[in-house]
N, C-alpha and C positions, 0 to 999 in steps of 0.2 A: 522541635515544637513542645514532646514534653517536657524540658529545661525548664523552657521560657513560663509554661502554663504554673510549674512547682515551685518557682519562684515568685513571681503574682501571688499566687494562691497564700507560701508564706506570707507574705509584705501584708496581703489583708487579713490574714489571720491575727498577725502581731497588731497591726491597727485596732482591730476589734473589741481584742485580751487588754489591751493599753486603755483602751475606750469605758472598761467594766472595770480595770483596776483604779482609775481615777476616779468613776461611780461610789464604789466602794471603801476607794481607802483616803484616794485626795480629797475629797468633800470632809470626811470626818477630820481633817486634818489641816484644813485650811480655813480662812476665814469666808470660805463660804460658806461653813456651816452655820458661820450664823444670819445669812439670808436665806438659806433654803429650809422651810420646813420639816420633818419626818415626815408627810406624805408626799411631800415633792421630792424631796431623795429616793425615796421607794420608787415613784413616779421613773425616774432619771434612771434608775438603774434598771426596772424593766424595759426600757429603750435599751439601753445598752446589750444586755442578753438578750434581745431580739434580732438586732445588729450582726450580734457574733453568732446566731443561729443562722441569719438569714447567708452573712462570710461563709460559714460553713459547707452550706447547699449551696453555695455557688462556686465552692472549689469542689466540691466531688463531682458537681456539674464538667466541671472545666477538666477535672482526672478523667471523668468518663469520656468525653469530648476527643481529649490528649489519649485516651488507648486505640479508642477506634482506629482514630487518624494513626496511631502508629503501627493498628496491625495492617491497616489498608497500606501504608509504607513499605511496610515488612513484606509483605506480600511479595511487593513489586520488587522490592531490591533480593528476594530470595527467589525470584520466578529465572527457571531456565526452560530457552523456548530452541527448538531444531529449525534451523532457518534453509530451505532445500531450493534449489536454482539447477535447472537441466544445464547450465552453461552458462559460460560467459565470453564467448564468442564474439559478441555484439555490442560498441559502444551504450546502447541501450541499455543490456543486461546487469554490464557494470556497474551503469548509475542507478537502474534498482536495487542493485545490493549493495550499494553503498550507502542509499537512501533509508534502505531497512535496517542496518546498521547507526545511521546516524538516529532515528528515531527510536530505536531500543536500546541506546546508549542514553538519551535522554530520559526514557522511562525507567530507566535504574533495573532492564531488564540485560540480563547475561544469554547471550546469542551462541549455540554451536551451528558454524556451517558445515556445510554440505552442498558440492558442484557432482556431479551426476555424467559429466561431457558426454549428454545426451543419450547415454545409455540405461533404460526404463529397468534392466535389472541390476543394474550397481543402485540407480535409487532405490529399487523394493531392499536390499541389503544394506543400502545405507538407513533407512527407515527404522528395519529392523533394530540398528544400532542406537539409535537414537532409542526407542524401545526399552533397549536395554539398560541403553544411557539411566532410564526416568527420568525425563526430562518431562517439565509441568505441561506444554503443550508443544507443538510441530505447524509450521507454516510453511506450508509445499506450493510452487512452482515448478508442475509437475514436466517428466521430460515426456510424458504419452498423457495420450486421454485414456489410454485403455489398459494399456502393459505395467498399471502399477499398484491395481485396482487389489495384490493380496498384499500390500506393503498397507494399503489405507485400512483394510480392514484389520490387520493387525494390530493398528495402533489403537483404533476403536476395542479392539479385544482386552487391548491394556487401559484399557480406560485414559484413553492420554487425547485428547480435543485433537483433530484436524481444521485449520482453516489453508484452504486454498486461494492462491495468489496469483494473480495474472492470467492464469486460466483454468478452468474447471477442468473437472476427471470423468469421466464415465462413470463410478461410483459417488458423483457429488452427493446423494442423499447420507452417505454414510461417515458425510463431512459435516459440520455444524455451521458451515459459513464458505461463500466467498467473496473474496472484494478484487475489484478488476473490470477492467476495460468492457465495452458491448462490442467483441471484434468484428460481429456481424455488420454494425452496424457502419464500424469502418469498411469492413469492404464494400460493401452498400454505397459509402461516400468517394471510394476510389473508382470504381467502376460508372459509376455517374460523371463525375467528372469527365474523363476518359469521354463519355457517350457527347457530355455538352462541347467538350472540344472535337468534335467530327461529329455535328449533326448530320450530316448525309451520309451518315454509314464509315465505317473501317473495319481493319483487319487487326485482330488484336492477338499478344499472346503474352500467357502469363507463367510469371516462375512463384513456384508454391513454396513454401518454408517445407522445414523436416516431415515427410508424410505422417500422418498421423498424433501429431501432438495437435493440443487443442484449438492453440492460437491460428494452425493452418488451416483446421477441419474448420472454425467460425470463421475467422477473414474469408475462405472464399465460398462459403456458402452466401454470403453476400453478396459474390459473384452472377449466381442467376436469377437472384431476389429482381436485383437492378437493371438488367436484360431482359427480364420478362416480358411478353410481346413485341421485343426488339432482336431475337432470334435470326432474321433474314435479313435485317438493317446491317448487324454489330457478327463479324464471325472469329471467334476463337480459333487463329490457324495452328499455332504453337502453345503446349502449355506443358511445364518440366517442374523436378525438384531440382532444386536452387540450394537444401539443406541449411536456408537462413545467412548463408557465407556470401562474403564478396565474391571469392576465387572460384566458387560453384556456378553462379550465376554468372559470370561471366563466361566461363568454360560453353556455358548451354546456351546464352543468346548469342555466342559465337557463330556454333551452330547454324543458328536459324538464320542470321544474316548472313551467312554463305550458302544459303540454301536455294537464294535467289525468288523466293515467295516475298512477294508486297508484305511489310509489316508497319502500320501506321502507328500501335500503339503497346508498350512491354509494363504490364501491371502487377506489382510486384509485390507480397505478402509481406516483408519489409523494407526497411531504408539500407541495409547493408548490401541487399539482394540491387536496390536499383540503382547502386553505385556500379557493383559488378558489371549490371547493364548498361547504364554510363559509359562506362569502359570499353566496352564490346562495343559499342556504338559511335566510339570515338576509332576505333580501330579501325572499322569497317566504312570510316570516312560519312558517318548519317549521323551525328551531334547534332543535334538541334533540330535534325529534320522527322528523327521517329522520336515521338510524346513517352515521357518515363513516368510512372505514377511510385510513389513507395507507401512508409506506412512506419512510423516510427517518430517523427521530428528529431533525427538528428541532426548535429550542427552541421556537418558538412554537405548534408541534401539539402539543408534551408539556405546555405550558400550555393549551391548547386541551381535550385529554384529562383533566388536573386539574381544568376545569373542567366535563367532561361534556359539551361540546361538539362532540366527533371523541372517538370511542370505539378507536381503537387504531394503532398504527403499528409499524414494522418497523424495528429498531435495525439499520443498517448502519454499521459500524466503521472509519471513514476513517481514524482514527490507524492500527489498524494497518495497513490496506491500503499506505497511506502507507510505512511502515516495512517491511515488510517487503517491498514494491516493490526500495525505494532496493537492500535487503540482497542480491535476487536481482539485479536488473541490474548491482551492482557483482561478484555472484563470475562471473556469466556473463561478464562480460568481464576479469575475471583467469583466465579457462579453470573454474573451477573445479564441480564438478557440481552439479545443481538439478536438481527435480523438475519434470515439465510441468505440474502444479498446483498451487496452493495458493488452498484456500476456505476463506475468512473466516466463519466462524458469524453466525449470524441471531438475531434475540431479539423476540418479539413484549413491547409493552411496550403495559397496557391500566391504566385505573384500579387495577389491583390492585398493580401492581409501577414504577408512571411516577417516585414518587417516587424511584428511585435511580438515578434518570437527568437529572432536574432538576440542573443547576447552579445549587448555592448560591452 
């Protein structure tokens, strides 16, 4: 941009100096001098120095214009950010971090990662590193709500911004920001569901993600938001860790369906989790007859749900999470202001509506 601006800026310059030198030296030297008077010469040539005055201020307009713009550039293309993911276990997980990568490749920002495989103190020590690293700011998807809470504060000690991603920490105050899903609000919309498909009551059990990270603690606090006065209608006979895996989830509603207890409905903190259940339910010879819920929109539950096999899941929006991740960690560290929230809308997506979520 400043090329383009220095070169402009010359062309009117040289116009201008052309524009006073013709004032000046072609008039005396041409036969226009003998139609224009000496006060219309005079006249002609204060236009002209006015010209190249006004040229003037409006290239060091356009220079000051051209630095800003390039320190705000500079910025961006010299910003390194810690990019932190408890895992990638999950169809999901990958395309948030793929996502977050596609969008700070765009923003001319330099990405170090960091996967955590679910371990809250390989994060606080990967934190740490990062720390060290100096890197401009850190965007955690934390692997606990709670177990990472001296990795945060250390980065705050370093003066290095935290924004949390997909879920908040136990210590969010001491975070400048988060952007991400209202999981509450999903489990809210799976356990409703669930309630509207057996209005006269059922027997339900749920498999939970990794205990204590935050996406499990919010998804199923959602769980007796939605139950509320429906306690003796809706009973919870089974409910396990699942630790977010196909192969967990399956292991445990195995379980339950050999246990010979009526189970009408398996509500499940994600979409990896009610494939596993899927599974177990295909085993166990009850496909289609016990109701799946997940929570993810992945591709293979939304085909799953096309085919009546898992009745509904929870569209969470990693594009934009993604995006608008990248957007806040870059003005937080040009200084610029931000809100300490931003939640991404939820979309329950059931036989009625899967089709426009399907990728053609």
């Amino acid at each position: 941009m400043a090329y383009c601006v220095r070169i402009i800026s010359n062309a009117l310059c040289c116009i201008a100096l052309y524009v006073l030198y013709r004032t000046d030296c072609g008039l005396n030297c041409s036969p226009l001098e003998k139609i224009f008077s000496t006060e219309r010469r005079m006249h002609v040539k204060k236009k002209a120095i006015g010209l190249v005055m006004t040229v003037l201020a409006s290239c060091m307009a356009l220079f000051a214009h051209a630095g800003e713009a390039n320190a705000v550039e500079s910025v961006a293309e010299s910003m390194t950010i810690a990019f932190f993911m408890p895992h990638l276990n999950t169809p999901f997980m990958n395309n948030l971090g793929e996502a977050v990568k596609k969008y700070a490749e765009a923003a001319g920002v330099k990405l170090v990662e960091y996967v955590a495989d679910n371990d809250p103190s390989k994060q606080v020590s990967q934190i740490g590193d990062a720390v060290a690293l100096g890197v401009d700011g850190i965007l955690l998807d934390p692997s606990s709500n709670e177990d990472i809470a001296e990795g945060v504060r250390g980065a705050k000690a370093a003066g290095i911004p935290v924004v949390t991603l997909h879920e908040p920490v136990s210590t969010q105050n001491e975070c400048v920001s988060f952007v991400g899903p209202d999981f509450t609000d999903g489990g809210v919309k799976q356990m409703r569901q669930a309630m509207a498909d057996f209005p006269r009551g059922g027997n339900f059990a749920v498999i939970y993600g990794m205990m204590g990270h935050s996406a499990q603690i919010n998804i199923s606090a959602g769980y007796p938001i939605a139950l509320k006065g429906y306690e003796n209608k809706y009973k919870i006979v089974f409910e396990g860790e699942g630790e977010w895996s196909t192969e967990s989830a399956l292991a445990l509603a195995a379980q339950w369906f050999s246990s010979g207890e009526r189970i009408d409905a398996v509500i499940c903190n994600n979409d990896a989790m009610a494939i596993g259940a899927l599974q177990a339910a295909t085993n166990a010879g009850r496909a289609g007859k016990v109701r799946i819920y997940g929570l993810d929109a992945q591709d293979d539950v939304l085909g799953a749900i096309e085919e009546g096999l898992i009745h509904a899941t929870v569209f969470t929006d990693y594009e934009t999470e993604a995006r608008v991740s990248i957007d806040i960690i870059v003005k937080v560290v040009k200084g610029e202001y931000i809100n300490s929230r931003y939640m991404i809308p939820m979309t329950l997506i059931t036989e009625k509506n899967v089709g426009r979520f399907i990728k053609k």
